[in-house]
C-alpha positions as CSV (number, residue, x, y, z in Angstrom):
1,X,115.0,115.8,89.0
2,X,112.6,113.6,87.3
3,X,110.5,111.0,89.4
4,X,109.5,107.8,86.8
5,X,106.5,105.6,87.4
6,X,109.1,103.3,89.0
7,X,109.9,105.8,91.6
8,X,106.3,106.9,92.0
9,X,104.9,103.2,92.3
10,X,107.5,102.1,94.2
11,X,106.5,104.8,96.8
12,X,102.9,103.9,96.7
13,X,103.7,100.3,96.6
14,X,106.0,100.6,99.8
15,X,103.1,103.0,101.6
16,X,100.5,100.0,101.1
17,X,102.8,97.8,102.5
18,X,103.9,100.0,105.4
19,X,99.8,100.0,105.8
20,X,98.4,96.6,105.7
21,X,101.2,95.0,107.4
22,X,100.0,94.1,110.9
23,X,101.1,91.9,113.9
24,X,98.3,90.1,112.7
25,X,98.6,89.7,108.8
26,X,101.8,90.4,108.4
27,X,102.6,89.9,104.7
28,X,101.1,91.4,101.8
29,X,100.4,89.9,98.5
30,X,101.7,90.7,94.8
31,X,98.2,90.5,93.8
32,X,97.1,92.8,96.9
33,X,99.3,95.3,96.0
34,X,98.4,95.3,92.0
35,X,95.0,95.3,92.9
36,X,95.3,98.7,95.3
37,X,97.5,100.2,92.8
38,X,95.8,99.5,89.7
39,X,98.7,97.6,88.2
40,X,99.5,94.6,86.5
41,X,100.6,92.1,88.8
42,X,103.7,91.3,87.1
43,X,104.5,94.8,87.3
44,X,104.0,94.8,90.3
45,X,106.7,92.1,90.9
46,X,109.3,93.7,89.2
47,X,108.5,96.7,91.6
48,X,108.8,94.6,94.4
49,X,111.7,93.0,93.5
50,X,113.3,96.6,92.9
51,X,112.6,97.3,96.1
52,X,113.6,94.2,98.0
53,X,117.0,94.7,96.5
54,X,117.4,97.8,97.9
55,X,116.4,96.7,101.2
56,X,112.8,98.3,101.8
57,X,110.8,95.2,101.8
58,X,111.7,90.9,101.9
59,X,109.9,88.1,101.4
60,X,108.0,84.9,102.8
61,X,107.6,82.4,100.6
62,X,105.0,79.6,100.5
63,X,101.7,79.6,99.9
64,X,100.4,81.9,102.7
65,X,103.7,84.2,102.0
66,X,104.3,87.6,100.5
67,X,106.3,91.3,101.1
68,X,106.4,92.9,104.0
69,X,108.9,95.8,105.2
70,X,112.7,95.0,105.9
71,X,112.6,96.8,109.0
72,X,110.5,99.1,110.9
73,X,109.0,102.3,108.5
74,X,110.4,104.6,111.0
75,X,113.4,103.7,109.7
76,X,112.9,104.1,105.8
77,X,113.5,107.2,104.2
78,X,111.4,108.5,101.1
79,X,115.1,108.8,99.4
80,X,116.1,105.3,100.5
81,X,112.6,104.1,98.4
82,X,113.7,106.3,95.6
83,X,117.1,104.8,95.5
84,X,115.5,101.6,95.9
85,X,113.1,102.0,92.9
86,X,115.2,104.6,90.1
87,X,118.6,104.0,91.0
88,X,119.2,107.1,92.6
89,X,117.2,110.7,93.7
90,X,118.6,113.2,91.2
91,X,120.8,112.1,88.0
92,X,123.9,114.9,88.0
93,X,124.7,114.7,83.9
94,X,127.8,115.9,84.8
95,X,128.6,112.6,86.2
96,X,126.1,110.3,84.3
97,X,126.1,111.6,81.2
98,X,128.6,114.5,80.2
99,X,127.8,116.8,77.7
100,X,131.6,116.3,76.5
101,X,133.9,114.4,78.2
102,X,136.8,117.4,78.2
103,X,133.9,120.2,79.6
104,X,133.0,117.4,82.3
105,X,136.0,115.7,83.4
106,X,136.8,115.2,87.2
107,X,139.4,117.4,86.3
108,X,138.3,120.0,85.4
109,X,136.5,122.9,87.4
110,X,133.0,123.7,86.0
111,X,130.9,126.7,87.1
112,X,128.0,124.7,87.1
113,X,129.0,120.9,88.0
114,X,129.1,122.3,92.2
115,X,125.3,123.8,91.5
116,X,124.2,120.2,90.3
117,X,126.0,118.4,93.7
118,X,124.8,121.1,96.0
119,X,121.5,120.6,94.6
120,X,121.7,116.9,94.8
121,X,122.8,117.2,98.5
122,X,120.1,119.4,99.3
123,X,117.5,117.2,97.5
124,X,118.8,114.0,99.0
125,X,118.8,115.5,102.6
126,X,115.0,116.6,102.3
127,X,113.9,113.0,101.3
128,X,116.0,111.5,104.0
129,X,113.9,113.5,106.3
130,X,110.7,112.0,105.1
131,X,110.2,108.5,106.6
132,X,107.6,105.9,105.3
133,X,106.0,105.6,108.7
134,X,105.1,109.6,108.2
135,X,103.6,109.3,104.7
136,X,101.8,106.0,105.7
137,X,100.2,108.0,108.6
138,X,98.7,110.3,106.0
139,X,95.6,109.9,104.9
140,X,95.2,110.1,101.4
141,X,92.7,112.3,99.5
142,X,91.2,113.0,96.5
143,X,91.9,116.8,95.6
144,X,90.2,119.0,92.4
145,X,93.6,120.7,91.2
146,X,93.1,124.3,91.1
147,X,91.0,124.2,94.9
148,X,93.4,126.3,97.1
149,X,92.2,127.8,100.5
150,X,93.5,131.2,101.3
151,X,96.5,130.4,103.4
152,X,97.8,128.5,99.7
153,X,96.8,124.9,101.2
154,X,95.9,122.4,98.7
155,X,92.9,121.1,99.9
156,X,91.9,122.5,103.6
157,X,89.2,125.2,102.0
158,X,86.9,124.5,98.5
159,X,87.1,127.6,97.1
160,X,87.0,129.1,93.7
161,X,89.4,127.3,91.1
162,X,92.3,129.8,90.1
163,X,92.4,130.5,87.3
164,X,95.8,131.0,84.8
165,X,96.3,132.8,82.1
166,X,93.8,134.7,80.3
């Protein structure tokens, strides 16, 4: 599994969204969003228009329009953002792209090819359990890699970097 800056941005681009949005202000601008994400703005767009075709966020147009979420954040799933973004949560090569067509035809019965869908499965039904609305609610923070407390929390104690290797 291999999460690109599309993926990743589209995730943080989705949280903002999922964030700012209120009865209030409800839309969110291209510019706001590249701003908060340290983007270009016509990066930005082509983020946003990943993710409005796959259904996470639409549009207002005008001059007082911009994104907000397709439907409540409850609702959206960390894989459907994924899908939305990449294309899909985990690439099987089996399917996408075979080693060799005769190894990795439909018809024929691999030892590995049921690993890579169980896998996929697996992976798929752990994003679908993360909603938007749950990583929105998250504060984010700024954590020193290496700083683990002693239960193995990132974060929760400031203890001594650990070290690896040598």
């Amino acid at each position: 599994m291999r999460i690109t800056r599309w993926g990743e941005y589209g995730i943080h681009c989705s949280i903002f969204i999922a964030q700012k949005s209120t009865a209030i202000e409800p839309l969110v601008s291209a510019q706001d969003i590249a701003d908060s994400q340290a983007i270009p703005v016509d990066y930005a767009r082509q983020i946003l228009q990943r993710l409005k075709n796959g259904g996470i966020i639409k549009t207002v147009r005008g001059p007082l329009g911009g994104y907000q979420l397709s439907r409540d954040a409850l609702e959206i799933s960390l894989a459907d953002i994924l899908r939305a973004s990449e294309g899909d949560t985990f690439e099987i090569i089996c399917d996408k792209n075979p080693l060799d067509n005769e190894r990795c035809s439909a018809n024929t019965t691999c030892n590995i090819k049921m690993i890579w869908h169980k896998l996929h499965d697996h992976i798929d039904g752990f994003l679908k359990e993360i909603s938007l609305k749950e990583m929105a609610s998250q504060p984010c923070r700024n954590v020193s890699i290496g700083m683990f407390s002693q239960n193995g929390n990132i974060g929760k104690d400031k203890e001594k970097p650990v070290r690896i290797g040598g």
